[in-house]
GUNU-410704 format. One record per residue (C-alpha): y, z, x. Coordinates in steps of 0.05 Angstrom, whole numbers, padded with zeros to 5 digits, always signed. Layout:
N
YZX/...
***
This chain:
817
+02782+01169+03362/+02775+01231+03335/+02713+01231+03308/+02683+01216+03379/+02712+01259+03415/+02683+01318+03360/+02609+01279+03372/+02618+01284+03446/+02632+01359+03446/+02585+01383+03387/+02535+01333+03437/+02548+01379+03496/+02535+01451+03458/+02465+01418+03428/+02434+01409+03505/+02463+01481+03514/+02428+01509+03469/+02372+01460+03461/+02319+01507+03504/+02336+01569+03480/+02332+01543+03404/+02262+01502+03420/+02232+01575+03452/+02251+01606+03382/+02227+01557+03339/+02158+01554+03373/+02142+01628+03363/+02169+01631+03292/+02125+01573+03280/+02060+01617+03315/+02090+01671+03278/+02106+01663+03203/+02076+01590+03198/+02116+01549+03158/+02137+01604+03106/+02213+01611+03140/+02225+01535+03112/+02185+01537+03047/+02248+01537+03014/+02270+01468+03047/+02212+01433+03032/+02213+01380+02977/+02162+01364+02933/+02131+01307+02964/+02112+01241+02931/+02154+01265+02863/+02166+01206+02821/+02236+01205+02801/+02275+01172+02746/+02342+01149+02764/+02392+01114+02715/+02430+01050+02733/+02487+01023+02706/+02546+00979+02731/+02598+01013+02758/+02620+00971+02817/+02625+00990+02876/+02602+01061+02859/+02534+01040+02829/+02518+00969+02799/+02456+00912+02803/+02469+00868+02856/+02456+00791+02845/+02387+00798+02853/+02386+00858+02801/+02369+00901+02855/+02406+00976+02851/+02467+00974+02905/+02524+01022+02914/+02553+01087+02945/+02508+01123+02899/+02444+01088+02900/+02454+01087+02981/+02463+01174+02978/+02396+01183+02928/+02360+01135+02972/+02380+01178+03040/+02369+01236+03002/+02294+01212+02977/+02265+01200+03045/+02274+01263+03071/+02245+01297+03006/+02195+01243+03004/+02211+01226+02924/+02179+01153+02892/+02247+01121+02849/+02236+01089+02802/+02304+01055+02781/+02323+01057+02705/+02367+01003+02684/+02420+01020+02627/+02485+01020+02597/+02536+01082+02604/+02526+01109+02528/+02458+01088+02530/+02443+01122+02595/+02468+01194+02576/+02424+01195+02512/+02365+01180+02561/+02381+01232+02601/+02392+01279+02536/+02316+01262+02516/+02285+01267+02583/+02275+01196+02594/+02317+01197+02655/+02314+01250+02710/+02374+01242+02744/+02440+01201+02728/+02494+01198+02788/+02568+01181+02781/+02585+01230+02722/+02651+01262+02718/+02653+01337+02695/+02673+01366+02629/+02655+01422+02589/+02622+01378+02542/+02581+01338+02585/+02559+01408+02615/+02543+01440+02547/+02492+01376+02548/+02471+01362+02616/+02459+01400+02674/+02503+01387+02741/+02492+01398+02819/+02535+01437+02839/+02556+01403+02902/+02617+01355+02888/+02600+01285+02917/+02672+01244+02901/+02736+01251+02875/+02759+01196+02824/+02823+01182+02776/+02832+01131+02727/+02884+01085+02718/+02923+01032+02675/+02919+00969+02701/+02960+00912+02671/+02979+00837+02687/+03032+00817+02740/+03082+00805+02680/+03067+00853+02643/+03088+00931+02669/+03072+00994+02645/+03130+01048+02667/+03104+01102+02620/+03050+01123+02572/+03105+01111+02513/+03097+01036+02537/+03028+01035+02514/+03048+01035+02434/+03016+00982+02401/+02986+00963+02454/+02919+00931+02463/+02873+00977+02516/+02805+00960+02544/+02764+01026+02545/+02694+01048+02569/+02654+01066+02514/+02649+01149+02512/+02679+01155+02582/+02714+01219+02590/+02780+01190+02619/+02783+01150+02548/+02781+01211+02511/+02834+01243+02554/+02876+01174+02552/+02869+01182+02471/+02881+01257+02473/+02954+01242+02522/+02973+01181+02466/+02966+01237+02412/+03009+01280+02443/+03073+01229+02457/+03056+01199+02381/+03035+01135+02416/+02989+01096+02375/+02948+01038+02418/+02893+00997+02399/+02828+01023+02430/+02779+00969+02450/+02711+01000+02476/+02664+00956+02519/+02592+00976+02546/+02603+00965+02615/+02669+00940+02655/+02649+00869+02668/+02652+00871+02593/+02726+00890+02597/+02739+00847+02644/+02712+00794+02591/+02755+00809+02547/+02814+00805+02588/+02802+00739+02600/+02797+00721+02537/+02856+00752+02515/+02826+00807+02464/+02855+00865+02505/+02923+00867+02553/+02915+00929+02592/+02849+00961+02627/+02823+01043+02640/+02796+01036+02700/+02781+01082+02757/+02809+01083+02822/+02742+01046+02857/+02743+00986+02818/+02810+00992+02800/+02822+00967+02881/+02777+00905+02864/+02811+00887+02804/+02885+00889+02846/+02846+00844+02902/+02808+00795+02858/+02847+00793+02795/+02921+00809+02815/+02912+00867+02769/+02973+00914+02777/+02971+00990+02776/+03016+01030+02737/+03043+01107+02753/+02997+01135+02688/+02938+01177+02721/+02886+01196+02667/+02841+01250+02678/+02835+01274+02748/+02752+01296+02767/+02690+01310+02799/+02630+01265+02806/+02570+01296+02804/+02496+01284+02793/+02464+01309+02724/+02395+01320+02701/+02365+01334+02631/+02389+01405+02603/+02341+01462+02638/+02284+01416+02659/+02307+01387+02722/+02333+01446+02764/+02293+01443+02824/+02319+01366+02835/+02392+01387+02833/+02379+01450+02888/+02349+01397+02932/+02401+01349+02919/+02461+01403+02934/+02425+01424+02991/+02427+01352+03017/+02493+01336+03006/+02516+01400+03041/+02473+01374+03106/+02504+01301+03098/+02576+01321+03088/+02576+01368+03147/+02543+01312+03193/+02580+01265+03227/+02554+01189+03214/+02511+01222+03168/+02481+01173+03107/+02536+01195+03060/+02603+01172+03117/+02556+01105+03126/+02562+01101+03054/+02623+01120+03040/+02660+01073+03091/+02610+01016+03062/+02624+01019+02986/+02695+01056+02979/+02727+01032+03052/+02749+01110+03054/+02765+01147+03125/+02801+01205+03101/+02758+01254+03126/+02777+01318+03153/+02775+01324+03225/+02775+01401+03220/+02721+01390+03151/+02680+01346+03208/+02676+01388+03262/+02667+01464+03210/+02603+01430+03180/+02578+01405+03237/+02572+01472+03271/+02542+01501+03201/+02492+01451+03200/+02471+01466+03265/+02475+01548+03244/+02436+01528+03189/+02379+01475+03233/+02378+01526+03293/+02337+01591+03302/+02372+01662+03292/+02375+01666+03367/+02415+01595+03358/+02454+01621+03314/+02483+01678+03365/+02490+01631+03418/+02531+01586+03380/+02577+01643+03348/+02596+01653+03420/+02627+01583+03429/+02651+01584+03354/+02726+01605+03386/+02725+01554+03442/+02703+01494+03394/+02766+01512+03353/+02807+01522+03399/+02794+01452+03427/+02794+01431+03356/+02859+01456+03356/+02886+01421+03413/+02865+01352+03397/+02894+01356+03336/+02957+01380+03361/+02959+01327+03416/+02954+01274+03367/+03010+01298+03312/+03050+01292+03378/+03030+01222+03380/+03093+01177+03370/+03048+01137+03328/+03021+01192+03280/+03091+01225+03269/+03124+01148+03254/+03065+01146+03202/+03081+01225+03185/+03161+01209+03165/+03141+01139+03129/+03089+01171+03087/+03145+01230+03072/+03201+01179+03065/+03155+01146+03009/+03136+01214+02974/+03207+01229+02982/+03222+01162+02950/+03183+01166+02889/+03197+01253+02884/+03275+01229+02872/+03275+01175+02837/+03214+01175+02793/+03237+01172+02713/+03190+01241+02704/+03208+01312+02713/+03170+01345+02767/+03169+01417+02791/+03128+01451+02845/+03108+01512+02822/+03083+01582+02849/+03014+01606+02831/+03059+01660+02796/+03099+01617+02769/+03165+01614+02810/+03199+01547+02817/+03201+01524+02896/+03222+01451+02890/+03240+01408+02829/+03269+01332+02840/+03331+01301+02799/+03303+01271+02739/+03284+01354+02715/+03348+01378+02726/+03383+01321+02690/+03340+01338+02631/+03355+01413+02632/+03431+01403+02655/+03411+01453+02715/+03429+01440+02792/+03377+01440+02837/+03403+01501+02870/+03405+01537+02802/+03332+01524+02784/+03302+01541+02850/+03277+01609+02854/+03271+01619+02776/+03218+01638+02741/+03182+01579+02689/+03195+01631+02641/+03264+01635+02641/+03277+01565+02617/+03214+01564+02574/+03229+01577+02500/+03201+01646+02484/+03147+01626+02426/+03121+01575+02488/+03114+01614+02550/+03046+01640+02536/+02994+01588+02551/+02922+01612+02563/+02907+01553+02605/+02953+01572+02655/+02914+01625+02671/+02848+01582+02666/+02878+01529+02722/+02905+01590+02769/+02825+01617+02766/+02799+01548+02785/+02762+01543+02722/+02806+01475+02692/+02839+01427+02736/+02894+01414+02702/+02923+01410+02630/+02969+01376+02577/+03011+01407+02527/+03081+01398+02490/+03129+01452+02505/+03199+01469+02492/+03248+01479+02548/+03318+01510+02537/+03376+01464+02566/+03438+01506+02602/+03471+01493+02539/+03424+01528+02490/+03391+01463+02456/+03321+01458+02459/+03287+01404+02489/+03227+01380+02470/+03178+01356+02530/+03099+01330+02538/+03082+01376+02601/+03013+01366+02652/+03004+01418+02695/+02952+01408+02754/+02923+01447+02810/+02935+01437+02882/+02894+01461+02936/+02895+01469+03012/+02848+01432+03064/+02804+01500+03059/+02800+01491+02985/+02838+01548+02962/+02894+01544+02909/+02955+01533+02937/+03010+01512+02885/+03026+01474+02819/+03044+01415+02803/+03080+01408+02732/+03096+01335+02710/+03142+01332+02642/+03168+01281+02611/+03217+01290+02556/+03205+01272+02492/+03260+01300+02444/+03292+01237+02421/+03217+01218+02407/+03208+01283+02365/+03276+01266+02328/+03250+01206+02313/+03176+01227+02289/+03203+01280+02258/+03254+01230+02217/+03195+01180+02203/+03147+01241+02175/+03209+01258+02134/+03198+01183+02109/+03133+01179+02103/+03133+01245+02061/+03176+01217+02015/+03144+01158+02016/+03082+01192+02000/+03116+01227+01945/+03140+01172+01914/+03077+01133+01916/+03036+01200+01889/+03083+01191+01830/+03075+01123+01813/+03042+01114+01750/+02983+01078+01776/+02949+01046+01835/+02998+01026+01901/+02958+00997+01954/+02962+00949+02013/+02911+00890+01999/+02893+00845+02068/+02851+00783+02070/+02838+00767+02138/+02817+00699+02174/+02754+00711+02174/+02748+00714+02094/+02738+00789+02096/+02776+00836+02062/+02798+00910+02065/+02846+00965+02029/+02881+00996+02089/+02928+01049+02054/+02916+01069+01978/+02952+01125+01933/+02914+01168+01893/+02932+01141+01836/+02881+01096+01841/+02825+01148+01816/+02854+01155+01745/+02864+01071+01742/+02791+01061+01771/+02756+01123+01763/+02737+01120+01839/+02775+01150+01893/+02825+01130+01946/+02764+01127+02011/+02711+01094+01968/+02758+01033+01960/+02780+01037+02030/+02714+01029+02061/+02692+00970+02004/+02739+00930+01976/+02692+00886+01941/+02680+00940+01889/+02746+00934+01855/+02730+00857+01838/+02665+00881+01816/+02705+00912+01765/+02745+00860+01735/+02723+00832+01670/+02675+00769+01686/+02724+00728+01635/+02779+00737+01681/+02743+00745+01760/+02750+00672+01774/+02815+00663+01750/+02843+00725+01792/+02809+00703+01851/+02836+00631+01854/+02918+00660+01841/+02898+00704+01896/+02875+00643+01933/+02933+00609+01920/+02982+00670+01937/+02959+00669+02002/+02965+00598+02018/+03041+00590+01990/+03058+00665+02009/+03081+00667+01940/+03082+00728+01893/+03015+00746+01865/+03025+00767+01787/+02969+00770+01739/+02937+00811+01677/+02870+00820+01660/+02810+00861+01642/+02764+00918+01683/+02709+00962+01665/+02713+01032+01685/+02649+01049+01727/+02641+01118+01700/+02665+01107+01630/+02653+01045+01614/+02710+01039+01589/+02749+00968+01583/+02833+00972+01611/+02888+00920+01619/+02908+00916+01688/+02971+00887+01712/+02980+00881+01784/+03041+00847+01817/+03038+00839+01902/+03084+00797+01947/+03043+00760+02000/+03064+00769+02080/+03027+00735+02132/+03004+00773+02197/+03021+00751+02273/+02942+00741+02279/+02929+00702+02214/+02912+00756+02169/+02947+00759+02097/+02968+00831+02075/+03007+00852+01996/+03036+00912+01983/+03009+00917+01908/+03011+00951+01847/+02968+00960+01792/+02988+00994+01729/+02944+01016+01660/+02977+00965+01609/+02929+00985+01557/+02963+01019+01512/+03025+00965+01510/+02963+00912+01495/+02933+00954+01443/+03003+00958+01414/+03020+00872+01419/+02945+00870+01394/+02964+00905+01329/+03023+00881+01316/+02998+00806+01325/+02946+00829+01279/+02985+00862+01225/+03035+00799+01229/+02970+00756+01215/+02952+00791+01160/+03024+00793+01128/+03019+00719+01142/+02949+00719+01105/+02965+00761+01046/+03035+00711+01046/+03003+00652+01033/+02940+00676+00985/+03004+00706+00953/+03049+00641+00955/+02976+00604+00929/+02978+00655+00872/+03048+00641+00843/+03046+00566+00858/+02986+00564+00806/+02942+00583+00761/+02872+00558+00781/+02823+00613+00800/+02785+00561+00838/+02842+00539+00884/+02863+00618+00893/+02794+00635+00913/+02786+00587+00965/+02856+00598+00991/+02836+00676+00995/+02770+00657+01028/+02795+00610+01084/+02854+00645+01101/+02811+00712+01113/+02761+00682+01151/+02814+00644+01202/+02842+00723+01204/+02782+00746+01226/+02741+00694+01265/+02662+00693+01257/+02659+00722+01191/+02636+00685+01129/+02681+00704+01063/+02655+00699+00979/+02675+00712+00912/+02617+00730+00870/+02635+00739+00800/+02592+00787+00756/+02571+00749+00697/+02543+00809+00642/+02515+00764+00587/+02470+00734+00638/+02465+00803+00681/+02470+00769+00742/+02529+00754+00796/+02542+00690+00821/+02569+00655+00876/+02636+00623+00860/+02669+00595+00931/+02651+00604+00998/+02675+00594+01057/+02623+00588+01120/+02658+00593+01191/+02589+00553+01211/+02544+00501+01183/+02484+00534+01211/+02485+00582+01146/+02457+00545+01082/+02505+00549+01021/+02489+00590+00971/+02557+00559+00923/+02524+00579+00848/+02477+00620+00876/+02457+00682+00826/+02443+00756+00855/+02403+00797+00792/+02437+00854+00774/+02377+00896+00749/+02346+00939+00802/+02402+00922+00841/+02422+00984+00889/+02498+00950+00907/+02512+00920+00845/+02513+00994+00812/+02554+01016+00872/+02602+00966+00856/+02607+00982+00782/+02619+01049+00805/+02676+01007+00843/+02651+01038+00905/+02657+00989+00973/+02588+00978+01002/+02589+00967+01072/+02514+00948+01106/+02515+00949+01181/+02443+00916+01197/+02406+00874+01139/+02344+00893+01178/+02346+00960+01148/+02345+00936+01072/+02287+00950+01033/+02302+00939+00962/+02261+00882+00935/+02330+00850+00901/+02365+00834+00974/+02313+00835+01017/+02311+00755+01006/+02381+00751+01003/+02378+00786+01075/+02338+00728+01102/+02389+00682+01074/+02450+00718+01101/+02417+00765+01157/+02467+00810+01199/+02520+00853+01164/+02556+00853+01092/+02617+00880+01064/+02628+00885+00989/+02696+00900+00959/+02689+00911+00877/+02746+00862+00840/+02770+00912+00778/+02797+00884+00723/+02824+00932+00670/+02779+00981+00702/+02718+00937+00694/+02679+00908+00746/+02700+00825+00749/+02664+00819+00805/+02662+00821+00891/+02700+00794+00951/+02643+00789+00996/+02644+00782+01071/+02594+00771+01122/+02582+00772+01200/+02521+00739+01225/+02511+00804+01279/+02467+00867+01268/+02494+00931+01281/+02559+00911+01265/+02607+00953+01256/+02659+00945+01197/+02725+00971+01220/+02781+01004+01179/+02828+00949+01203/+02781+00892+01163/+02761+00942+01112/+02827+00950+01092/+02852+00874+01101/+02787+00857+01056/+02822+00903+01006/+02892+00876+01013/+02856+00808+00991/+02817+00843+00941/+02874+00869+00918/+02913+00798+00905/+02854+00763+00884/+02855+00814+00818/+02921+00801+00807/+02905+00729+00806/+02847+00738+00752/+02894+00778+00714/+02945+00727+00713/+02901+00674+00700/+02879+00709+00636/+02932+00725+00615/+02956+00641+00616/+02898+00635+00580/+02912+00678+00516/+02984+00643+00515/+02967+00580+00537/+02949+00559+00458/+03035+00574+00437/+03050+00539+00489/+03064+00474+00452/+03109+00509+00399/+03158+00518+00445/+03164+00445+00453/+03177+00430+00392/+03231+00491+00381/+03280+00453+00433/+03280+00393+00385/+03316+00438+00328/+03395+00423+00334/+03423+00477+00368/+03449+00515+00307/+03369+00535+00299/+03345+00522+00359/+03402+00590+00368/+03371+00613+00302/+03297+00617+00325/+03318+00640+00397/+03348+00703+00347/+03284+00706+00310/+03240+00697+00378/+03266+00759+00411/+03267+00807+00351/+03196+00776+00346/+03196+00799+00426/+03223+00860+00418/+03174+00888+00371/+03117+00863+00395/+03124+00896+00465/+03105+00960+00425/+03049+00921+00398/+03024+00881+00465/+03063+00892+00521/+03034+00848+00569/+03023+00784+00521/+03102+00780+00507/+03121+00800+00573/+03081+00735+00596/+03111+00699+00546/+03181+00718+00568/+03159+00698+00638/+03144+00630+00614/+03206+00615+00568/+03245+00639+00632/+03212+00594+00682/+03227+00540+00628/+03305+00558+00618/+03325+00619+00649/+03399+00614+00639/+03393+00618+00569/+03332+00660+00546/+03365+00718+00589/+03432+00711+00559/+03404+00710+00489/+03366+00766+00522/+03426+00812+00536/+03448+00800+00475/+03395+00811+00434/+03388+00882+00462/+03455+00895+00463/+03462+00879+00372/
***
């Protein structure tokens, strides 16, 4: 109703001054030519690129593919009367702004304002809509506050402004959602359906689908507040934009114009201004009229208010429009009291003028008490200055997000997430602000007490002794480190982020004896959820060095399938190097043992040696052991037992080594240990052949017997470039060692062996001489021990292992007479 009755009378002042303004117009034509409206004419039959992308029911392909929408109705209106060719550009949203950013695109509409985007892009300067986003959620499913959104699951548009607000706001509260980002909204719409996401960003125009066609519900969380603007490539398409923004200006300020058709088309909006109607149609027709126009029409400017005025005035007296008046105040009124949010009206100098229940609750304040006070005064001093305040009073931001402390009546401090926002009058001018907080102390108690966790936590696992990590497996078959301690470096030699973003490099590592074998306990871990404990082998990457690992994890299956173990891994080398040795040394005691037991049991150099031969090569696996005696009268050393730990290697049992010319066999006279590390590198003509009997690397230990050469204990590994180790040097020794002593003792039987059946026949005597002789036997003894100690000393050995009792009491008392 309104709207015609403005038509009628703006109708009426066109005949008026039809005449006058058609006189004017035809001289200034005659006159200046066409030169008054140079400035107004477009550059005919300009091709111009305009992106595309869905954005329903702003801009979006229609089922045809053809461009539809609010926007793609305005650039059409706006390219007839400039007389531009489109040529439509279809894209996605990310995709679309780098076209614009390299020039492949001239103009892209529906783009909300930011400093960013306008360090990038170039805007008109016109604003052509208003938009918000919002959180939409299922029926069942409500969303009171942003707090709700923890853990959440929240479909996004990929680089949208309002989803870098939305994660900005979560930030702030501590709130830590699940961001899933989607091309286009049909895509989040997808996955809604299929369950991958439970909440939706989306704006206010397709938000009002969704409610209608999906039951989607709104919730009170308003992201980002803007303006939606055309932009061009950065300082290349200027002369579009002016033309554009002078457009607009001519549409908004005409009634029915392209832009209303539009608007009540697409977005179903009639909240124009009635007084913003009839202002711009009067300056469009200051701006379309002559000069003389002009001055005609400034002298009905008052009367055209004034009935402005009127009808206006007649309708708020309307019983209808003041029922619809009090409801719309009884709902603000509504949600102002009972809303679970602080919110204050505040002067543009900062005074409070209106605050509802919910703020003064949270600062222990009556209403009456906060009214009239400045924000300062219940601000904490380090907050009250905040430089965007004065930024949102100048117009430059819209509004702003910050935490801030507030001081409660009773001193305390409380803790709040504040958004401060601009509001304006119908001429556009600043009029008050509008502060929304929320408080969040018992949030900041409780981050606060978790950080003072965590720290610890992280302390503690910084000190750990190795590598603490949290392993996950998930359905897929893919794994990942999500969390890792530093440790890890000095257990891997490669830092904390390296493993985080590639978990596969850690089995890389493990020993290939041991990969399988880790894998499948891992395998099985996950399947019976029981604890995962296992030792074995890497290689250091950097080092090359070998470590024992042992890692122990307990298994915990997630809601969506995925297995996850809090593990560690600790450096166990050193303990291993330690049971190594010790199994090793008690080998070798059990070695030396039984070559020893061998020795006392008997006498025969042949059984001794191939005791001593076996038993050192079961010690030390893959070596080949001999006894080589040196035979002077022949001047030659030959084998006497061997023992092969293969049947690959010929035997050589009686095989003879000349001694002349031979380089080792003067070494060992010299009783010097010859150690050769690679047959290959022999070039003596004496055991060069012996080298292509035995090829790889020899160890000769000299057998000394009363400081002569007897012979060699002789090992040898069938590798080149071996290297001979002080542990088997010095176990070679230890056998050495006892073999000597077993020559010795055999020689020594020997030289008695001959009086051996004399003492038979002495215990057939009575015992009367058999006492006598025992007399005359160990004066005998006695003297000769200055003669040849080691003889008699055997003897005595012998008549003691024959009768003990006795030969050592006729002992004792011998030496004592």
């Amino acid at each position: 109703m309104k709207s015609i009755i403005i038509r009628q009378f703006v109708q009426r002042q066109k005949k008026v001054l039809k005449n006058a303004g058609f006189t004017f117009l035809f001289l200034t034509l005659l006159i200046g030519g066409d030169s008054l409206f140079t400035p107004f004419i477009a550059q005919a039959h300009e091709i111009l690129r305009v992106g595309v992308y869905a954005n329903r029911p702003k801009i979006f392909l229609d089922q045809r593919g053809q461009p539809s929408g609010f926007w793609i109705d305005l650039i059409e209106a706006i390219a007839t009367k400039e007389g531009w060719t489109i040529d439509y550009v279809k894209c996605e949203w990310e995709d679309c702004l780098r076209r614009v950013e390299q020039g492949q695109i001239d103009i892209l509409p529906d783009v909300a304002y930011s400093e960013e985007c306008n360090r990038r892009f170039d805007f008109n300067q016109e604003v052509v809509l208003a938009s918000w986003s919002t959180i939409y959620t299922r029926p069942k499913q409500p969303i009171f506050s942003i707090l709700d959104l923890d853990g959440q699951r929240i479909g996004v548009l990929r680089s949208s402004i309002q989803y870098t607000d939305l994660v900005q706001e979560a930030y702030q509260f501590g709130v830590e959602p699940l961001f899933i980002e989607g091309d286009e909204f049909s895509d989040l719409f997808e996955m809604l359906d299929r369950g991958e996401v439970d909440i939706l960003l989306l704006n206010r125009f397709i938000g009002k689908e969704a409610e209608q066609e999906r039951s989607l519900v709104s919730s009170n969380i308003l992201v980002r507040p803007s303006r939606l603007h055309f932009i061009a490539p950065r300082d290349r398409s200027d002369h579009i934009l002016k033309r554009i923004d002078y457009h607009l200006n001519d549409l908004k300020a005409t009634p029915d114009s392209a832009y209303y058709k539009a608007e009540e088309q697409w977005l179903k909006s009639s909240s124009r201004s009635l007084w913003l109607e009839s202002r711009t149609g009067v300056i469009a027709l200051m701006f379309v009229l002559p000069p003389m126009a002009i001055l005609l029409l400034g002298l009905k400017k008052r009367t055209l208010q004034q009935e402005i005025d009127r009808r206006k005035q007649a309708e708020l007296r309307s019983p209808e429009t003041e029922r619809q008046l009090m409801h719309s105040e009884l709902r603000f009124r509504g949600i102002f009291e009972q809303v679970a949010v602080g919110i204050v009206h505040e002067s543009l100098d900062g005074y409070l003028e209106d605050c509802n229940p919910c703020f003064c609750e949270m600062l222990g304040y009556r209403k009456e008490d906060l009214i009239g006070l400045h924000a300062n005064d219940i601000t904490h001093p380090d907050d009250r200055v905040v430089p965007d305040l004065s930024r949102l009073r100048s117009g430059e931001i819209s509004s702003f997000s910050l935490e801030q402390r507030y001081l409660h009546r009773d001193g305390s401090i409380v803790w709040s997430n504040t958004t401060r926002s601009l509001l304006y009058d119908p001429q556009g001018q600043p009029l008050s602000i509008l502060t929304v907080t929320i408080n969040i102390s018992t949030h900041k108690q409780a981050k606060a007490a978790l950080q003072h966790i965590e720290q610890r936590f992280q302390n503690m696992a910084e000190n750990i002794p190795g590598a603490l990590f949290r392993y996950v497996q998930r359905v897929d078959g893919t794994t990942a480190v999500i969390y890792m301690n530093q440790g890890c470096f000095e257990l891997w030699e490669v830092p904390a982020e390296v493993v985080s973003e590639n978990a596969s490099c850690l089995w890389e590592m493990i020993h290939p004896e041991d990969r399988d074998r880790v894998m499948a306990s891992v395998q099985q871990s996950a399947q019976r959820l029981q604890l995962w404990s296992e030792q074995f082998q890497i290689t250091m990457p950097v080092s090359h060095q070998t470590k024992w690992i042992e890692a122990a994890g307990r298994p915990e299956r997630m809601e969506n399938g995925d297995v996850m173990w809090d593990t560690l891994m600790i450096d166990v080398s050193d303990r291993k190097w330690a049971e190594a040795t010790l199994e090793q040394n008690f080998r070798r005691e059990q070695t030396l043992h039984r070559v020893l037991q061998t020795i006392r049991q008997s006498l025969d150099l042949q059984t001794i040696f191939e005791t001593a031969t076996m038993e050192t090569a079961r010690l030390l696996p893959g070596l080949d052991c001999t006894v080589v005696r040196y035979l002077p009268e022949k001047r030659v050393w030959r084998h006497e037992v061997e023992y092969r730990c293969t049947s690959d290697v010929p035997n050589l049992l009686g095989f003879e080594i000349p001694d002349e010319n031979n380089p080792f066999a003067e070494r060992l006279k010299q009783l010097e240990i010859v150690c050769v590390d690679n047959t290959e590198d022999l070039t003596d003509p004496v055991n060069q052949p012996i080298a292509a009997e035995l090829p790889g690397a020899w160890l000769l230990i000299p057998l000394v017997i009363e400081n002569r050469v007897w012979g060699s204990f002789s090992l040898n590994v069938a590798r080149y470039h071996f290297r001979w180790s002080e542990e088997i040097i010095e176990l070679a020794t230890a056998v050495a060692d006892q073999l000597e002593i077993a020559v010795q003792q055999a020689e020594l039987y020997r030289r008695v062996k001959p009086i051996a059946p004399n003492s038979w026949k002495i215990k057939r005597l009575s015992p009367k001489l058999r006492k006598l002789l025992k007399w005359v036997t160990g004066r005998l003894m006695l003297r000769a021990v200055r003669w040849n100690g080691r003889i008699i000393c055997f003897a005595f050995l012998a008549l003691m292992r024959r009768n003990p009792r006795n030969v050592g009491d006729h002992f004792v008392r011998m030496d004592s007479s």
